[in-house]
Backbone as CSV, one residue per row, in Angstrom:
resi,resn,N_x,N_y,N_z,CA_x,CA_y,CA_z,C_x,C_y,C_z
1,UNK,-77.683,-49.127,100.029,-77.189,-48.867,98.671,-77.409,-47.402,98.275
2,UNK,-78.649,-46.753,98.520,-78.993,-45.473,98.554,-77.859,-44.462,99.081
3,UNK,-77.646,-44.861,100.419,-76.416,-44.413,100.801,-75.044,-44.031,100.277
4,UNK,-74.623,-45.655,99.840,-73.407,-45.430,98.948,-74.058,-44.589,97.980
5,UNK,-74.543,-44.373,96.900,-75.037,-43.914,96.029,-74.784,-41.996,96.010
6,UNK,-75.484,-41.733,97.353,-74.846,-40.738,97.836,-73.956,-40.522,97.957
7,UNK,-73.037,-40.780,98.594,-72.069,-40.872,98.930,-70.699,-40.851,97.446
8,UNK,-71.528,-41.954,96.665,-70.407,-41.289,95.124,-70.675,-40.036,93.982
9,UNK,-72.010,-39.526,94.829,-72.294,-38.363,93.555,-71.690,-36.824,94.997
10,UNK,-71.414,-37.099,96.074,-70.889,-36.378,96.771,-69.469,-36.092,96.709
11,UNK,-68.363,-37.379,96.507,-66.872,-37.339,95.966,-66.824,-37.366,94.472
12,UNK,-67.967,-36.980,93.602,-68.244,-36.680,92.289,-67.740,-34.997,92.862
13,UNK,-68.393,-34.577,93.637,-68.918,-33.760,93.364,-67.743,-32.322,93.950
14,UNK,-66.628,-33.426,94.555,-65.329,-32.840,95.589,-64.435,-33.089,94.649
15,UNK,-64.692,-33.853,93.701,-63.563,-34.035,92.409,-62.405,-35.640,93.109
16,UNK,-63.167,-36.301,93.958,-62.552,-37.229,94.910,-62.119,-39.084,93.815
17,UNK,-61.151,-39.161,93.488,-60.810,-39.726,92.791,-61.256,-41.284,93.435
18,UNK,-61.778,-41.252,94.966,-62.072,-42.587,94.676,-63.636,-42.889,94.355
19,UNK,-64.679,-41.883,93.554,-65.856,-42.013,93.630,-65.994,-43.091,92.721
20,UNK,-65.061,-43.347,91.449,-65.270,-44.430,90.654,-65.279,-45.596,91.075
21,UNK,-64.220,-46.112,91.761,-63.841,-47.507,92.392,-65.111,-47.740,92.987
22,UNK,-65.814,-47.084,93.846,-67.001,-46.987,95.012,-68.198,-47.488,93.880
23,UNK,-68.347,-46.908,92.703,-69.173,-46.810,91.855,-68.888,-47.922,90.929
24,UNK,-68.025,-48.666,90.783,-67.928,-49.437,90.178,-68.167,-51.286,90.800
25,UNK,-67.909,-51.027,92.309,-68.164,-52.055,93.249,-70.169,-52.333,93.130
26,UNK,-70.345,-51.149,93.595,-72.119,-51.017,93.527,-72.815,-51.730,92.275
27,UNK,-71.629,-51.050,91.314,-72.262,-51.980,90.451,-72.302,-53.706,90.083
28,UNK,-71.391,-53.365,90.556,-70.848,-55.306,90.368,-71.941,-55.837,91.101
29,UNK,-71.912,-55.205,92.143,-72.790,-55.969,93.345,-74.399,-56.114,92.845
30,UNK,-74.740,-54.578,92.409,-75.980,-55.293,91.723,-76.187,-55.809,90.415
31,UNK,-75.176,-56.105,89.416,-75.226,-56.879,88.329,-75.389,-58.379,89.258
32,UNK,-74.705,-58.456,90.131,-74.304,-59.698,90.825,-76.046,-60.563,91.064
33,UNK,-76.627,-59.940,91.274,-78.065,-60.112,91.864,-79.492,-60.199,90.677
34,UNK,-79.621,-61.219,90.679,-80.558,-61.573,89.206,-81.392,-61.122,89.409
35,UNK,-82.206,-61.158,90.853,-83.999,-60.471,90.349,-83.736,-58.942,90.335
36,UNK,-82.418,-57.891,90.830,-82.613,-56.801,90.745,-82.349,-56.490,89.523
37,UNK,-81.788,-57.324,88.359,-81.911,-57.290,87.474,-83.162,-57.224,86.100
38,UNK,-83.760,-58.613,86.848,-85.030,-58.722,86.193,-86.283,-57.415,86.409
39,UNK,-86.367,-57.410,87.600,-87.246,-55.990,88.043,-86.993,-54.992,87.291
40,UNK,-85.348,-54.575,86.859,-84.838,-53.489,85.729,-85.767,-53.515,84.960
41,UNK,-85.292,-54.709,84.099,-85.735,-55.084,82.686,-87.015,-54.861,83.218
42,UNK,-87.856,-55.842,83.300,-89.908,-55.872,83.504,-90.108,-54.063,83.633
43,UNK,-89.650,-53.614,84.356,-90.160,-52.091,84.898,-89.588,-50.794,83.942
44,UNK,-89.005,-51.070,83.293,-88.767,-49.962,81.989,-89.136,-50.575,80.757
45,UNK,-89.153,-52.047,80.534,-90.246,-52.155,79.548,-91.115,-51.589,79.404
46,UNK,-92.073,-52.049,80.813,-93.841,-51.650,80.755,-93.856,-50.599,81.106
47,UNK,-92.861,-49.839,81.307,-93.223,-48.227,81.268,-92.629,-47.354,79.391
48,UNK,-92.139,-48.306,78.900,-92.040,-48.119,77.604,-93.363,-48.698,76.528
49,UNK,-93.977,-49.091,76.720,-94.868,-50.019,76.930,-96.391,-49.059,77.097
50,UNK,-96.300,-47.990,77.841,-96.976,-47.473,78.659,-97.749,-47.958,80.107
51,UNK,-97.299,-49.224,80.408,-97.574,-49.454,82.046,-96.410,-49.372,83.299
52,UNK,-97.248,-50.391,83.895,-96.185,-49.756,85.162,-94.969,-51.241,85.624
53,UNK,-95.406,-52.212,84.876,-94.663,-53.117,85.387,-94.993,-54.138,86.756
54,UNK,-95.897,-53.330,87.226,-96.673,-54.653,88.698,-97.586,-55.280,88.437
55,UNK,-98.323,-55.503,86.900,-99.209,-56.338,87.149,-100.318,-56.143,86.984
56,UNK,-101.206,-56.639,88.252,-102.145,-56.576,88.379,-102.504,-55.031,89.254
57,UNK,-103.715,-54.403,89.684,-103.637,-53.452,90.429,-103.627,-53.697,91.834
58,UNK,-103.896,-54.873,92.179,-103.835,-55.436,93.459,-102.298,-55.534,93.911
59,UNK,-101.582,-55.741,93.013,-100.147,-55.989,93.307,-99.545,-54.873,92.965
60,UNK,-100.284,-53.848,92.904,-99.033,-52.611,92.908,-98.780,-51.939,94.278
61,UNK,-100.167,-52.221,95.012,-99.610,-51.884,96.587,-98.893,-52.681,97.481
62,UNK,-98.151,-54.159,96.872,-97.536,-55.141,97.696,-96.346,-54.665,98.032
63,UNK,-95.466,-55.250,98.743,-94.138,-55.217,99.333,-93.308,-55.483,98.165
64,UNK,-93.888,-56.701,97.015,-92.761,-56.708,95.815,-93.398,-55.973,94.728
65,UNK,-94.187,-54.996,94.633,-94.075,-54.088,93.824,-93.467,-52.973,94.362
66,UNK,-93.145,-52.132,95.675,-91.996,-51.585,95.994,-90.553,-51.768,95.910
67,UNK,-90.559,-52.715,96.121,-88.908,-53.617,95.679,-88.838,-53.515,94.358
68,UNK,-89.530,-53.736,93.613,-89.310,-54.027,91.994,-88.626,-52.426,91.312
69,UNK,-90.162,-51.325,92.234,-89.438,-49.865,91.676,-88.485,-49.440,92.315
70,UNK,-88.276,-49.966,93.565,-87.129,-49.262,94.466,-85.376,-49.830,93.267
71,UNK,-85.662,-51.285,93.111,-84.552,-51.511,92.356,-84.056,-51.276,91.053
72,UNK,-85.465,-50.737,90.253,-85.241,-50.227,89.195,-85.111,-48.714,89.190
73,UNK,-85.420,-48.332,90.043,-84.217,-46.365,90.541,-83.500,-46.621,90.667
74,UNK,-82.479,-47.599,91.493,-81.212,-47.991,91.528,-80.526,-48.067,91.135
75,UNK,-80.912,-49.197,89.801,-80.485,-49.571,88.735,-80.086,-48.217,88.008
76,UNK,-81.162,-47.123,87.421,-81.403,-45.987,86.743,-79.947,-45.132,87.386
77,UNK,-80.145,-45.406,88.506,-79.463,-43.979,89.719,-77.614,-44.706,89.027
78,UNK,-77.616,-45.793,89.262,-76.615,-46.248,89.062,-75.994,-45.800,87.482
79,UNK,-76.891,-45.651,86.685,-76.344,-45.604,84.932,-76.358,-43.362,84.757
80,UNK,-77.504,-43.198,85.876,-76.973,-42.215,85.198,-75.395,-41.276,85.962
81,UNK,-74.984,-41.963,87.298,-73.644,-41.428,87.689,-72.597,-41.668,86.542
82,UNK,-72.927,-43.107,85.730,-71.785,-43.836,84.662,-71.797,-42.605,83.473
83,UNK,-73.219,-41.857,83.492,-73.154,-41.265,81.979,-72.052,-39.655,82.661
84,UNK,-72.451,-39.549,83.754,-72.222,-38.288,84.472,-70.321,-38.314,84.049
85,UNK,-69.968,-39.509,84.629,-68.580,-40.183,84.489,-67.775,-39.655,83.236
86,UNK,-68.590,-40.210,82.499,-68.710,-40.132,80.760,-68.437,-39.254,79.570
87,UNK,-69.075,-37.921,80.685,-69.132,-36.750,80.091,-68.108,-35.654,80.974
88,UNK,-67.539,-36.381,81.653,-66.357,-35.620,82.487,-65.133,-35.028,81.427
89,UNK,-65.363,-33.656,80.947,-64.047,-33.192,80.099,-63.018,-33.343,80.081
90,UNK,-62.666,-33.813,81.021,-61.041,-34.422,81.331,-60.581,-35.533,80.563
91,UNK,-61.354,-36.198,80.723,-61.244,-37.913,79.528,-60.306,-38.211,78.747
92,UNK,-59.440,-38.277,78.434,-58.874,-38.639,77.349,-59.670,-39.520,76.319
93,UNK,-59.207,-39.636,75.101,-60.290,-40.461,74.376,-59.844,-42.288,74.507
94,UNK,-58.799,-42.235,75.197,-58.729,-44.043,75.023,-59.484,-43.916,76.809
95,UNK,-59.385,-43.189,77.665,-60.269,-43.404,78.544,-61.571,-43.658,78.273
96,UNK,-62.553,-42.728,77.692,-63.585,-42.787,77.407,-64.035,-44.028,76.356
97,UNK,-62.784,-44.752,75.391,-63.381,-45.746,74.740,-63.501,-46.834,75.621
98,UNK,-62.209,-46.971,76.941,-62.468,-47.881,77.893,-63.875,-47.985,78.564
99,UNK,-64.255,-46.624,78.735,-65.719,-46.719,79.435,-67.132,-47.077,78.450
100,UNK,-66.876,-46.785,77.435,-67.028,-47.680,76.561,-67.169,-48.630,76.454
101,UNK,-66.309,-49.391,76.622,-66.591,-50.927,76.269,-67.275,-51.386,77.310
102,UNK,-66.443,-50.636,78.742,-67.077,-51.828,80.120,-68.906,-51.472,79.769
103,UNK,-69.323,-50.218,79.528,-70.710,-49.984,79.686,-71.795,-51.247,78.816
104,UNK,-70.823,-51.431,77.524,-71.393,-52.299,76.328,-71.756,-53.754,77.197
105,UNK,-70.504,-53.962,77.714,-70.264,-55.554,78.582,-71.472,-55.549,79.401
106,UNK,-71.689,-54.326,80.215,-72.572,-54.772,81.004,-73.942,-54.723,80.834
107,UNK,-74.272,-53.998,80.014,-75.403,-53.809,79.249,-75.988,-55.310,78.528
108,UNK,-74.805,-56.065,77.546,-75.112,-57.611,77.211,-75.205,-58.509,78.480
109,UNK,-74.674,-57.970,79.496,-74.908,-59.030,80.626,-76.184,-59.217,81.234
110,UNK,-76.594,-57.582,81.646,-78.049,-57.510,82.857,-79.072,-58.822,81.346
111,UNK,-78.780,-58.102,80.126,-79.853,-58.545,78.808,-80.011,-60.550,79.309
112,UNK,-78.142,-60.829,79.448,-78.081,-62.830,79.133,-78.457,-62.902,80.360
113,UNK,-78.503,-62.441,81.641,-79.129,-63.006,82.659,-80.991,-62.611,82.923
114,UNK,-81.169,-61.496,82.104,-82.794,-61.715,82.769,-83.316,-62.686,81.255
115,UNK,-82.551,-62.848,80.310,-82.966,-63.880,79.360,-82.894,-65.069,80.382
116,UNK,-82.027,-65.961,81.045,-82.044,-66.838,81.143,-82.759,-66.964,82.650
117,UNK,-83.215,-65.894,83.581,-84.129,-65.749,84.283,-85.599,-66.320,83.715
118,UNK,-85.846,-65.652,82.495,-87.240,-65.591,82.297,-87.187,-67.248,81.444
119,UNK,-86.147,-67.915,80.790,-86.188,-69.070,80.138,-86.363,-70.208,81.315
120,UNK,-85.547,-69.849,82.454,-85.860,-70.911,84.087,-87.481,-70.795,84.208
121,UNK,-88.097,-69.549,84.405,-89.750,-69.478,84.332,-90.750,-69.679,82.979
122,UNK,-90.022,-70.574,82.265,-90.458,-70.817,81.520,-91.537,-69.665,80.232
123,UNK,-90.444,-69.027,80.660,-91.072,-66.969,79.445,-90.022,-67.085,79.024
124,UNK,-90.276,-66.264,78.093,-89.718,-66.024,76.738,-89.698,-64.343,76.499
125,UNK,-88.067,-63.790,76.478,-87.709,-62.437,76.158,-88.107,-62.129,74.714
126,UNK,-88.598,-61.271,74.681,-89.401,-60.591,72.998,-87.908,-59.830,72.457
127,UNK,-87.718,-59.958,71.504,-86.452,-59.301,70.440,-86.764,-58.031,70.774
128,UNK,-88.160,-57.598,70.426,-88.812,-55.647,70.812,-88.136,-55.482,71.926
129,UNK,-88.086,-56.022,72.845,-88.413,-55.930,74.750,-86.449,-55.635,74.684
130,UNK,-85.983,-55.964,73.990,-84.489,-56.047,74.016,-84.094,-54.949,73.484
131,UNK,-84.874,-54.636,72.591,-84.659,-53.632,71.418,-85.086,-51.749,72.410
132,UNK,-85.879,-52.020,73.489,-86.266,-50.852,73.466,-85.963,-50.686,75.424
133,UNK,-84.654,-51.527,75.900,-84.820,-51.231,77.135,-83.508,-50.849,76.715
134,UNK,-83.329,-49.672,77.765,-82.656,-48.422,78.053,-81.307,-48.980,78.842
135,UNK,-80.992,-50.000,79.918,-80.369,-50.564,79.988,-78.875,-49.458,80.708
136,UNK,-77.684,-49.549,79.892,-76.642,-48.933,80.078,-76.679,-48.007,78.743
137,UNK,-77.457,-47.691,77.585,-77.456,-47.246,76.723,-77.068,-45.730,77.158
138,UNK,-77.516,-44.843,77.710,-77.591,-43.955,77.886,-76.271,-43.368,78.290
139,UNK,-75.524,-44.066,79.265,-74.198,-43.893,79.571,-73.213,-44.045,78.154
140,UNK,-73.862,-45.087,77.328,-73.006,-45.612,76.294,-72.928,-44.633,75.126
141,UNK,-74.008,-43.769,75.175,-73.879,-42.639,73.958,-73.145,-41.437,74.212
142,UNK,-73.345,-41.208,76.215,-72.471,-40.358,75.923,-71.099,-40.462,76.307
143,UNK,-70.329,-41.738,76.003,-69.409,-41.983,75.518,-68.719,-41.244,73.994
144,UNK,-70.196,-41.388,73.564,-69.616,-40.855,71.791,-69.585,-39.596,71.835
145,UNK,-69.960,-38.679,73.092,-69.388,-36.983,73.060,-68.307,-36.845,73.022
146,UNK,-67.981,-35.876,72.519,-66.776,-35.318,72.922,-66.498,-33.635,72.758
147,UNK,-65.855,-32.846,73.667,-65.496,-31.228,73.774,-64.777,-30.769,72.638
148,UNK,-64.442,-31.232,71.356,-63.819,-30.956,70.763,-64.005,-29.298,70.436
149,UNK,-65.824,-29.457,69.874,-66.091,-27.963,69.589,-66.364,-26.796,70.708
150,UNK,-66.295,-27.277,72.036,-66.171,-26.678,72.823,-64.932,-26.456,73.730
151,UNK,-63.788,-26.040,73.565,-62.759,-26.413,73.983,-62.382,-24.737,75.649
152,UNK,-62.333,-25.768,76.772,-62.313,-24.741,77.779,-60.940,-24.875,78.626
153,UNK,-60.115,-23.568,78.197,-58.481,-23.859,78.823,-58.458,-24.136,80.074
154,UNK,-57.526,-25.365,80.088,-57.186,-26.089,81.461,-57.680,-26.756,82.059
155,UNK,-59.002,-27.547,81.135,-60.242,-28.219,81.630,-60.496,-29.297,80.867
156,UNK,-60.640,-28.998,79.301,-60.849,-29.968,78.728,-59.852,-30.449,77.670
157,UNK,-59.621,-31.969,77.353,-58.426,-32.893,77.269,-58.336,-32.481,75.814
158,UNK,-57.041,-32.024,75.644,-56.839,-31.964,73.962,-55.187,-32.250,73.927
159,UNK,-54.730,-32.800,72.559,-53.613,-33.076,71.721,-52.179,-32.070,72.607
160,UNK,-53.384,-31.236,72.125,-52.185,-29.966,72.060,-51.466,-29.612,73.598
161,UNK,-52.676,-29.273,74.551,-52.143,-28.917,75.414,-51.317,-30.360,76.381
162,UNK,-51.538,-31.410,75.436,-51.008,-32.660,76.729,-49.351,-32.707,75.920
163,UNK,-48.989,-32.035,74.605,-47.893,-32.040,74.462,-47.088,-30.897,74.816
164,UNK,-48.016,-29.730,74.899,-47.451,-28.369,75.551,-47.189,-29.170,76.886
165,UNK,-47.587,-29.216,77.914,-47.578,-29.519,79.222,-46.214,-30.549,79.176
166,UNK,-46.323,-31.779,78.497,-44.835,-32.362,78.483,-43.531,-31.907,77.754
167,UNK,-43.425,-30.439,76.844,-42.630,-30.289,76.699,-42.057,-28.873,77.555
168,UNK,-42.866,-28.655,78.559,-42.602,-27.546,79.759,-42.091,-28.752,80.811
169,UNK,-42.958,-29.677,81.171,-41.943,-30.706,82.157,-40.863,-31.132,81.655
170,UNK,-40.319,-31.186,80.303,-38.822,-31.505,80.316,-38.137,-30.352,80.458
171,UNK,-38.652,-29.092,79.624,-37.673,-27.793,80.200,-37.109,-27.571,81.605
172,UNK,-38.293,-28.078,82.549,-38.525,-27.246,83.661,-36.875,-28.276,84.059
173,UNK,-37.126,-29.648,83.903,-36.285,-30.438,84.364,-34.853,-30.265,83.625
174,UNK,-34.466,-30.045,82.679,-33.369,-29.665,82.272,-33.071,-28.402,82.780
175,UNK,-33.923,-27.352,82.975,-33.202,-26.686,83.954,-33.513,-26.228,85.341
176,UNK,-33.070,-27.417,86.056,-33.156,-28.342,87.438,-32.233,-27.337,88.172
177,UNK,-32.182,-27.308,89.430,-30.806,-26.589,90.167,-30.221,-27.895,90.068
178,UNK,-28.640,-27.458,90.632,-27.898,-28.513,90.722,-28.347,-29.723,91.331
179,UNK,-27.907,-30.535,92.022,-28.121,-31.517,92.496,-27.020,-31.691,94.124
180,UNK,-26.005,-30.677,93.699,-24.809,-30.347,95.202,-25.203,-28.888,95.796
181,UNK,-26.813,-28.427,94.999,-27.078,-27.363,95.437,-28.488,-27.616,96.061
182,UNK,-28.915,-26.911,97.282,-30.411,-27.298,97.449,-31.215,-26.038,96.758
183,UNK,-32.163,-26.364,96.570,-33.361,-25.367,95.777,-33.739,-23.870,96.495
184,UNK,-33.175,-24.156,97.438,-33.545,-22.379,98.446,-31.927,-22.062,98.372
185,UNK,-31.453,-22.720,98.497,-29.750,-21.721,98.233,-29.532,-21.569,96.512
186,UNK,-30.271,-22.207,95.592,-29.855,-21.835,94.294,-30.434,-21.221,93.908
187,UNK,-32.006,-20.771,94.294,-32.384,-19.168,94.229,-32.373,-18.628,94.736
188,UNK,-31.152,-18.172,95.823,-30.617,-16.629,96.857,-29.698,-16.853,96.638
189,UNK,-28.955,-17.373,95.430,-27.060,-16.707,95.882,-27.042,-15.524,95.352
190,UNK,-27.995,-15.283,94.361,-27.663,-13.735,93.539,-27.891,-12.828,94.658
191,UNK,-28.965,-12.960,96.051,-28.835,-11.918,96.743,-27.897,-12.163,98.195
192,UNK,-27.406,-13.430,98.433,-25.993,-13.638,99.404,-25.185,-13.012,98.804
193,UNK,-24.663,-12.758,97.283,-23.049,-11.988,97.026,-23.779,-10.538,97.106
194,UNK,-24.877,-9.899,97.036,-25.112,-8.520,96.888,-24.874,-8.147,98.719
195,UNK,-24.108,-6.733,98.513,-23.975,-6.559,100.229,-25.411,-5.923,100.450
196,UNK,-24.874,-6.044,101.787,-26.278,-5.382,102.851,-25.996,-3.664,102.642
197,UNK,-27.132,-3.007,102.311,-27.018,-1.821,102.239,-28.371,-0.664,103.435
198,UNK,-27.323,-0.389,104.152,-28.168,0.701,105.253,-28.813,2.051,105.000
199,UNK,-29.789,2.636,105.252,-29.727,4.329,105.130,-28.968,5.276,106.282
200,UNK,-28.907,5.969,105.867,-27.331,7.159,106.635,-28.522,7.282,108.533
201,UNK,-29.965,6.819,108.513,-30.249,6.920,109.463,-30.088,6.009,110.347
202,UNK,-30.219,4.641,109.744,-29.903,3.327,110.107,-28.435,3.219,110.776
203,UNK,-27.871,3.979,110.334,-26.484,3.893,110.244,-25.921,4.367,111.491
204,UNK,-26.372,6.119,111.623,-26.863,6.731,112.782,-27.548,6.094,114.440
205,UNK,-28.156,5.291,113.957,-29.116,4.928,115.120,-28.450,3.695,115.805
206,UNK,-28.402,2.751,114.742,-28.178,1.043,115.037,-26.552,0.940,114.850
207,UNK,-25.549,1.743,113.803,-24.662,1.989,113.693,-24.309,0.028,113.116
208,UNK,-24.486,-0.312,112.227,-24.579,-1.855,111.786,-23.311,-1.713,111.229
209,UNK,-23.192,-0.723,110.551,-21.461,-1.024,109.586,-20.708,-1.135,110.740
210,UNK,-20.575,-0.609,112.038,-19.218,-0.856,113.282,-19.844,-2.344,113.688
211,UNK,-20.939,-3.059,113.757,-20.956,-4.242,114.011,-20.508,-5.004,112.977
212,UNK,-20.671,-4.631,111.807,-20.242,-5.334,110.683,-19.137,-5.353,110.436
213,UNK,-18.183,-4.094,110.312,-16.905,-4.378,110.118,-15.869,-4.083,111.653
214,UNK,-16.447,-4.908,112.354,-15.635,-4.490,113.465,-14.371,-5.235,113.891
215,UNK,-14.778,-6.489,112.956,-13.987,-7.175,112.924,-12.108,-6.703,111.794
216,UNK,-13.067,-6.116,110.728,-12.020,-5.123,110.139,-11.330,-4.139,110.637
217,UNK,-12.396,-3.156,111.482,-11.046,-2.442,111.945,-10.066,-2.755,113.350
218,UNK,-10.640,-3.902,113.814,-9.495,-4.353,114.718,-7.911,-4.432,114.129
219,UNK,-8.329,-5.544,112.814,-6.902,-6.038,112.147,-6.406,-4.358,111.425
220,UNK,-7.160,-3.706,111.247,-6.180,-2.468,110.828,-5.327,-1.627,111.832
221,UNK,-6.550,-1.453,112.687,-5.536,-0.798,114.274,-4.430,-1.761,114.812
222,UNK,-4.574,-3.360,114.465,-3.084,-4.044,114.556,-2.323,-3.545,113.893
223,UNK,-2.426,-3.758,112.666,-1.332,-3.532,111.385,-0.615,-2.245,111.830
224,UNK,-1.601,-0.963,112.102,-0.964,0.042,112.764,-0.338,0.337,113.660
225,UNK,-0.383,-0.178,114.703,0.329,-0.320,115.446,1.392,-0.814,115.431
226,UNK,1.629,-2.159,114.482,2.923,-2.927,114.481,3.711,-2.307,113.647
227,UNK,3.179,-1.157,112.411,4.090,-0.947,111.448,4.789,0.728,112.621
228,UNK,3.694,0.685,113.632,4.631,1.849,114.473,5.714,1.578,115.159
229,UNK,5.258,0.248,115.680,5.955,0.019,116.496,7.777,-0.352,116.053
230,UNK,7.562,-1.021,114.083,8.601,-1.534,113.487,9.632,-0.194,113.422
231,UNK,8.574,0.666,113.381,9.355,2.576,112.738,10.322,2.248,114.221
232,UNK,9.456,2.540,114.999,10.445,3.034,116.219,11.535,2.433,116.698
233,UNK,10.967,1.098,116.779,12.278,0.065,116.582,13.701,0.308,115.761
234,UNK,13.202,0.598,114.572,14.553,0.943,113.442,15.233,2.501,113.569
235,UNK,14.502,2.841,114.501,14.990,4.710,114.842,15.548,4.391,115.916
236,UNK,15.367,3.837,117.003,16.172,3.183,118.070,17.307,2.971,117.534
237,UNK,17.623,1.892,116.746,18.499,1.163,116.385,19.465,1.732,116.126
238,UNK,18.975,2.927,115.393,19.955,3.528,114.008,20.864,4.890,115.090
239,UNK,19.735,5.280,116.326,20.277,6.222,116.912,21.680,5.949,118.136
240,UNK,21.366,4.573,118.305,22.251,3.845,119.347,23.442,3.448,118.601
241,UNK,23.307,2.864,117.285,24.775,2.770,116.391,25.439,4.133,116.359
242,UNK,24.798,5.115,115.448,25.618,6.675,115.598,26.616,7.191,116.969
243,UNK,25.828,6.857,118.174,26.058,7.065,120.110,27.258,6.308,119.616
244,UNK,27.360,5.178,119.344,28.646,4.237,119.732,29.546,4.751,118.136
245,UNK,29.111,4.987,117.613,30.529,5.734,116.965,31.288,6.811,116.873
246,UNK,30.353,7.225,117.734,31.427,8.397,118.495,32.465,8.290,119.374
């Protein structure tokens, strides 16, 4: 359990979105379990209390007075990742009332099961003893924070910027490229219609405009040629009619 434990204040700590789920199983599992419950309760009493919760002094060096504190760090280790949770600036506030409530739930729960633990052993939970264990409380108050007066751009959850942010995602989307256009050809056509422009050395060296328009001056040296060839043709013509009218 120690392990996991680690393990969720480590993807706490990477910003790893599944540290909650992880953290929320652990817990189930040890709400699930009545004496690690009861050990809670007994061992932050009597240290509220000013003792230690084992007893006698003979029984503080046993095997179940280690168990008792090992499960009540647990317990502790477990509430304070929830408060850690809690106080995450990001929150929205119906998030944080959700965490909220679950903390309240479970807090009345560990309380109705080591009540009805100690009513099977025939003890009796003190109203004080209820009144002054720490429980999920701690997570549960700082629920009631909030960054308002501390407000840090791009970090912590406010009104304003969650309606700025959705009224830039509809801009952005209204002005979308086409949809018969892909997104890398609809920002380069402005530089596909601009021509390619060389320096007079470039020009010199690599000579790119005769690769480029070489195709142009072929069809002109046609054209020239044929409009020579039409001349000579019609000077022929004209000189062989004159011959025969003589």
């Amino acid at each position: 359990m120690w392990n996991l434990l680690s393990i969720v204040r480590e993807l706490f700590r990477r910003n790893d979105s599944n540290a909650l789920p992880l953290l929320e199983i652990l817990t189930e599992e040890s709400m699930a379990c009545e004496q690690i419950l009861v050990w809670w309760f007994v061992t932050k009493v009597a240290i509220c209390h000013g003792g230690t919760g084992l007893g006698t002094r003979g029984q503080s060096n046993s095997t179940s007075g280690s168990s008792q504190h090992a499960c009540s760090s647990l317990c502790d280790e477990i509430v304070v990742l929830w408060r850690l949770t809690a106080l995450n600036p990001r929150l929205s506030p119906t998030e944080r009332d959700e965490l909220c409530k679950q903390f309240k739930e479970w807090h009345l729960k560990t309380i109705d099961k080591v009540t009805k633990a100690k009513a099977s052993a025939s003890q009796v939970v003190k109203g004080a003893d209820v009144e002054i264990f720490p429980g999920f409380r701690p997570a549960i108050e700082a629920c009631l924070l909030d960054w308002v007066s501390y407000p840090i751009e791009a970090i912590t959850f406010n009104e304003i910027s969650r309606h700025r942010l959705a009224l830039t995602g509809a801009a952005n989307h209204h002005h979308a490229a086409p949809a018969d256009i892909s997104p890398c050809s609809y920002q380069s056509q402005s530089f596909v219609r601009s021509p390619v422009m060389y320096p007079p050395q470039a020009r010199a060296l690599g000579k790119p405009d005769d690769a480029l328009n070489q195709h142009d001056k072929k069809v002109h040296v046609n054209r020239t040629l044929t409009h020579l060839k039409t001349q000579r043709s019609s000077s022929s013509s004209e000189g062989f009619c004159e011959t025969g009218a003589f």
